[in-house]
Backbone as a ProteinNet text record, in pm:
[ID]
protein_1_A
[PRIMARY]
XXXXXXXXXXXXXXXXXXXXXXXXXXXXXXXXXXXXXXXXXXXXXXXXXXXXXXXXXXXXXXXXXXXXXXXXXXXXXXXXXXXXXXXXXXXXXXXXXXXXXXXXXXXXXXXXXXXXXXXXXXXXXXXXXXX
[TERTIARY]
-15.1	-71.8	22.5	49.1	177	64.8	130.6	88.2	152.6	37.3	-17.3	109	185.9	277	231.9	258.9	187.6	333.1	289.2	420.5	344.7	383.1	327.1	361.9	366	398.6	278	360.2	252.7	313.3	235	273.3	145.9	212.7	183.2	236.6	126.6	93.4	-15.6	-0.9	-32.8	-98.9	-202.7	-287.2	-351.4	-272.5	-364.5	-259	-329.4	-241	-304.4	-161.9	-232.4	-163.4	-237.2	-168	-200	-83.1	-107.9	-42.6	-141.6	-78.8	-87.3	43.8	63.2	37.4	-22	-81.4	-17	41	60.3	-62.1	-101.4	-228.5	-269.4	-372.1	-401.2	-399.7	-359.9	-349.7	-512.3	-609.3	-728.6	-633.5	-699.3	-677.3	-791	-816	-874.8	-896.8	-922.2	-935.8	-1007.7	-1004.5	-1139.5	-1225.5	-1203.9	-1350.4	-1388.3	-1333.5	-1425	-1320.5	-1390.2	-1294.8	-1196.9	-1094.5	-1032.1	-1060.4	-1125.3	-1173	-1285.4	-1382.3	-1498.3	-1456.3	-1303.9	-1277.2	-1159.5	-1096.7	-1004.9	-1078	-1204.3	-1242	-1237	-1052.1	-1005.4	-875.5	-871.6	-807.4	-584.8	-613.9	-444.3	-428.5	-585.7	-542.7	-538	-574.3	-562.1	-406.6	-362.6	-220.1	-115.3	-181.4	-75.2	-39.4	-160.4	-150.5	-67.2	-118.4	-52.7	128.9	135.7	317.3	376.9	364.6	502.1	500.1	347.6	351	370	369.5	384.7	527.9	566.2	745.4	841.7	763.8	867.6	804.1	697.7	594	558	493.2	453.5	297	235.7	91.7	-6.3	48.3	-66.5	-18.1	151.5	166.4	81.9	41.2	-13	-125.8	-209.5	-362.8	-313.3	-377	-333.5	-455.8	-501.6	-547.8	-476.5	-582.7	-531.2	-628.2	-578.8	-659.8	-680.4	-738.1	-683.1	-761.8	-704.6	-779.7	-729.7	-804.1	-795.3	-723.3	-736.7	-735.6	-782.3	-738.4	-837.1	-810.7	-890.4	-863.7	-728.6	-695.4	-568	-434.3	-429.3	-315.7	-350.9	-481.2	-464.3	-429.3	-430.7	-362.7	-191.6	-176.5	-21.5	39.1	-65.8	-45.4	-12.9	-92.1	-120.6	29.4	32.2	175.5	255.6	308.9	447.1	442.8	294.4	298.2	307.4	273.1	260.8	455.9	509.8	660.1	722.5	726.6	755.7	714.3	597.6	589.8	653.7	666.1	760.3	903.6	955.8	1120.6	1144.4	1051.1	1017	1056.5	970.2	950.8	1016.7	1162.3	1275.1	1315.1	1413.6	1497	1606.3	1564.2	1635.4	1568.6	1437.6	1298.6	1378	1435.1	1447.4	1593.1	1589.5	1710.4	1623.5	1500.5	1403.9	1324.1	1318.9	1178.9	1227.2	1379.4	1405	1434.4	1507.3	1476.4	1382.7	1263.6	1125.8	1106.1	1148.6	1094.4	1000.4	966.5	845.9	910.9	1032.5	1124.8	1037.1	1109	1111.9	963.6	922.4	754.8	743.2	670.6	636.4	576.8	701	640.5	590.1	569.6	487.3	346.5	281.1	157.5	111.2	-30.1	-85.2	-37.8	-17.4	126	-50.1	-18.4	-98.8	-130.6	-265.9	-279.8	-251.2	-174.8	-93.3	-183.4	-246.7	-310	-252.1	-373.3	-301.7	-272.1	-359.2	-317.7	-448.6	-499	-608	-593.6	-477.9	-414.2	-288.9	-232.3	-84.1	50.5	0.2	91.1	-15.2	-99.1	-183.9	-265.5	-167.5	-203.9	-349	-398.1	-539	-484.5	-571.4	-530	-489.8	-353	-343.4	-360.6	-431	-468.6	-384.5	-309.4	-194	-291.2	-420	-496.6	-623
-1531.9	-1551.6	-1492.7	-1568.2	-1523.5	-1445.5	-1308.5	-1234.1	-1275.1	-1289.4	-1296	-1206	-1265.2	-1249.6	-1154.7	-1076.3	-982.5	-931.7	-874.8	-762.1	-682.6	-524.9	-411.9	-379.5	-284.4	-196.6	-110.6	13.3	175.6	216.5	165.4	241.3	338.2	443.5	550.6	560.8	614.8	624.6	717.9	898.2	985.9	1029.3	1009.7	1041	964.7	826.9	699.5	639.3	619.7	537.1	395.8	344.6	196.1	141.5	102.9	33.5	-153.6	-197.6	-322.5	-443.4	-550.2	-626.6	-777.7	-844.2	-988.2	-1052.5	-1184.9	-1245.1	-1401.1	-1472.4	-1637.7	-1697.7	-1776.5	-1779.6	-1860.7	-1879.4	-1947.8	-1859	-1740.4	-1640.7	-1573.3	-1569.9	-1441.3	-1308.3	-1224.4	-1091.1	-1006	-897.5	-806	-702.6	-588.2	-518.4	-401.9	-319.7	-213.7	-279	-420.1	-534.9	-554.8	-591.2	-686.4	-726.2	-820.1	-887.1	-835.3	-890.9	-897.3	-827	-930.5	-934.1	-861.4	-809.8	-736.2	-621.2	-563.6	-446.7	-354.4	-434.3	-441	-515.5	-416.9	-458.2	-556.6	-427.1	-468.6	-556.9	-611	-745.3	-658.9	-561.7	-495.3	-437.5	-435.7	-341.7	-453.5	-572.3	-743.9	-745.6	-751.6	-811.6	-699.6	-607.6	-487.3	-499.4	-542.4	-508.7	-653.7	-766.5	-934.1	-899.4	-856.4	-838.8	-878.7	-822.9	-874.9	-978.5	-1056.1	-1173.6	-1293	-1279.4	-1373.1	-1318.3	-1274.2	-1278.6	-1339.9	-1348.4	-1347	-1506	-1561.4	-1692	-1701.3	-1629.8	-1659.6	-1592.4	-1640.2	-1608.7	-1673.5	-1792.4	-1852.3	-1865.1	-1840.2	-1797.1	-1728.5	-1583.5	-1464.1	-1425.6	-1413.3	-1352.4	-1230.7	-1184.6	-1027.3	-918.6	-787.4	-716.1	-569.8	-538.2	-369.4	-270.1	-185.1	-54.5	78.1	98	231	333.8	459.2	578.5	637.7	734.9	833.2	851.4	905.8	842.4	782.5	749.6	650.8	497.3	422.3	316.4	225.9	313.4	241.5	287.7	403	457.9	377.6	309.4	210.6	108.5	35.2	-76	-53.4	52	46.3	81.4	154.5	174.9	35.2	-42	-198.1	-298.6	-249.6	-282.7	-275.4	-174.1	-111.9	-133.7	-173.5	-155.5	-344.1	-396	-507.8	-564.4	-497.2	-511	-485.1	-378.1	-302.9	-443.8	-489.9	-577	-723.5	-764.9	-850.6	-908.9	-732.5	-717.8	-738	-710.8	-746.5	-865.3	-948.6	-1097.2	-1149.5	-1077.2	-1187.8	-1098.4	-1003.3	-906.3	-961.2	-1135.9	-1179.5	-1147.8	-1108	-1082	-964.8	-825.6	-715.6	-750.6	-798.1	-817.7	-858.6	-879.9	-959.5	-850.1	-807.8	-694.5	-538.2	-514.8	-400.5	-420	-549.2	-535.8	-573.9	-542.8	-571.5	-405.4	-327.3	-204.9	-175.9	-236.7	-234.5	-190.4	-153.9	-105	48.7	99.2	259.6	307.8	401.1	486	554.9	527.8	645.4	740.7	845.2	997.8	1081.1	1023	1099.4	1138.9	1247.6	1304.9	1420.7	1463.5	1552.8	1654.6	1785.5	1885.3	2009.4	2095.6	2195.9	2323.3	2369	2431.1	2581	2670.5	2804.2	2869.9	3004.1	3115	3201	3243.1	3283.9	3217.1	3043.5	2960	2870.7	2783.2	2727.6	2605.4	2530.4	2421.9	2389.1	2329.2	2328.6	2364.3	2328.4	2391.6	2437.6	2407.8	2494.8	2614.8	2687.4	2852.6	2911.1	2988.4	3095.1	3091.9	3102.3	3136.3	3300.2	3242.9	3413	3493.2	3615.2	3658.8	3786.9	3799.5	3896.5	4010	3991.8	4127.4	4130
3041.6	2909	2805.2	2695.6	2623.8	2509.8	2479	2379.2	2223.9	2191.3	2006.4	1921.3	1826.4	1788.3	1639.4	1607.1	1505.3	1422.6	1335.9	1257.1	1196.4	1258.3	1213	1083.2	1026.3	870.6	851.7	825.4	771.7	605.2	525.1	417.7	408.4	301	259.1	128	26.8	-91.2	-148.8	-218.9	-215.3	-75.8	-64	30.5	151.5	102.1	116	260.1	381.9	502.4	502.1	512	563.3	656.3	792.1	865.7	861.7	881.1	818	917.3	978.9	1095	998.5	1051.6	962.8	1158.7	1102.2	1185.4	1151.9	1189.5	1139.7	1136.6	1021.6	1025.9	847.4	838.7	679.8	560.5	588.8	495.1	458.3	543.5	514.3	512.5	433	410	462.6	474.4	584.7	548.9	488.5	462.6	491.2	604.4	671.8	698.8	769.1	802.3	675.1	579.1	462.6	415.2	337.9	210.8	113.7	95.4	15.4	-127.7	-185	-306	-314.5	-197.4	-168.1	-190.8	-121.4	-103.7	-217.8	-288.4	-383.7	-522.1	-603	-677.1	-812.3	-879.3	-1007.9	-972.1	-1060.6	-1072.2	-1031.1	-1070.1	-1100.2	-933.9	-831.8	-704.4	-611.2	-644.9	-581	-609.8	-746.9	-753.9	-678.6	-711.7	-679.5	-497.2	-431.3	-318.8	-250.2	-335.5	-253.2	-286.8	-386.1	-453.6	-359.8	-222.7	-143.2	-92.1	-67.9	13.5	-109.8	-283	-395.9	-382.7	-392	-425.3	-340.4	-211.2	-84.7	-44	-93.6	-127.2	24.8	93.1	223.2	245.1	111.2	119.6	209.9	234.9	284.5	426.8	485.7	626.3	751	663.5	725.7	701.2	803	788.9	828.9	691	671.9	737.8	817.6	884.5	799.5	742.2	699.5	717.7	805.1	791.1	733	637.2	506.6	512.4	543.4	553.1	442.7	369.1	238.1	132.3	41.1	-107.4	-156.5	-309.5	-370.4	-321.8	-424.2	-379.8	-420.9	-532.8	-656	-546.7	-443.2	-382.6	-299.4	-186.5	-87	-97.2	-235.4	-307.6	-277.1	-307.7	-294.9	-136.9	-81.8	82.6	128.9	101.2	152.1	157	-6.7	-82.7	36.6	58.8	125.7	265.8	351.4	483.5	489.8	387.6	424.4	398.4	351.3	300	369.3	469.7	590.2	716.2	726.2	766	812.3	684.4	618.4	644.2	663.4	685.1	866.1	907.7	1036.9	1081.1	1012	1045.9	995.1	882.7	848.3	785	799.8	727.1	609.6	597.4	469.5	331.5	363.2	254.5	210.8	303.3	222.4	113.4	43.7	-118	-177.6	-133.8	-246.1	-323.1	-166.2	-148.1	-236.8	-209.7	-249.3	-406.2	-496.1	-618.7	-674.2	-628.3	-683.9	-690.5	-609.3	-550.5	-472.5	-360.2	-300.5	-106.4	-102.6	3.3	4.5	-81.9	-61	-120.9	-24.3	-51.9	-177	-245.1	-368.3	-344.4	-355.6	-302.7	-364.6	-477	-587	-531.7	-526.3	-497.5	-603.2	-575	-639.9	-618	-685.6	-719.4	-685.4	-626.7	-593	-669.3	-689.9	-769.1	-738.5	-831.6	-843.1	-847.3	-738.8	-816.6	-890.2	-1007.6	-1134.2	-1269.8	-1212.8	-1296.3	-1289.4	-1361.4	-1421.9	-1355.6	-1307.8	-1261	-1181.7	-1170.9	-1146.1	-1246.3	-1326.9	-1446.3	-1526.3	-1576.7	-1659.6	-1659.1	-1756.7	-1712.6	-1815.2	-1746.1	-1845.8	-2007.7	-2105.2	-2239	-2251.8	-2330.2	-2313.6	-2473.9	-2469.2	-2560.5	-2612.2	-2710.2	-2768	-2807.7	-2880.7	-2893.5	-2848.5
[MASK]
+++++++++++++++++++++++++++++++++++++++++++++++++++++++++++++++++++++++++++++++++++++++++++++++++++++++++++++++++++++++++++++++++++

């Protein structure tokens, strides 16, 4: 029995994992067992997350399967992003010149910056009082 042909990708985005399987297929999307559009409310965490499969035009190739653990939902949008791009380069490493001047190659490592004791915030310190 010949095994089911898939392409993995893990992005990561603050807090947010996504593992993400491309499937050949009519292009359903998947999302933690629901919809698409069920699960990716606003209109900017839909576009944000399809980016790599509209640029590279192979939307309707791949039935997309994503699984997203923690963070919000705007960082699983972009988890999605990157694992599905990671994906992508897999299944035709001519996509990454497309993929990398779009920027959707390299992880955004930007995260939440930790809060200092002694301090009100991460950078924001107590009011300080001269008398």
């Amino acid at each position: 029995m010949a095994e089911a042909v898939q392409y993995y990708g893990t992005g990561r985005r603050k807090a947010a994992i996504a593992r993400v399987y491309l499937r050949p297929g009519s292009g359903e999307f998947n999302v933690n067992g629901r919809a698409f559009e069920q699960y990716f409310v606003t209109e900017s965490q839909r576009v944000s997350a399809r980016q790599p499969l509209v640029s590279t035009e192979t939307s309707g190739t791949f039935n997309v399967t994503a699984r997203v653990t923690g963070g919000g939902v705007n960082g699983q949008a972009d988890a999605v992003k990157l694992g599905i791009a990671r994906a992508l380069m897999l299944f035709n490493i001519e996509f990454r010149k497309k993929l990398k001047a779009e920027g959707m190659v390299s992880r955004d490592s930007r995260s939440k910056e930790r809060k200092k004791y002694g301090q009100k915030g991460a950078r924001k310190r107590f009011q300080y009082s001269k008398r």
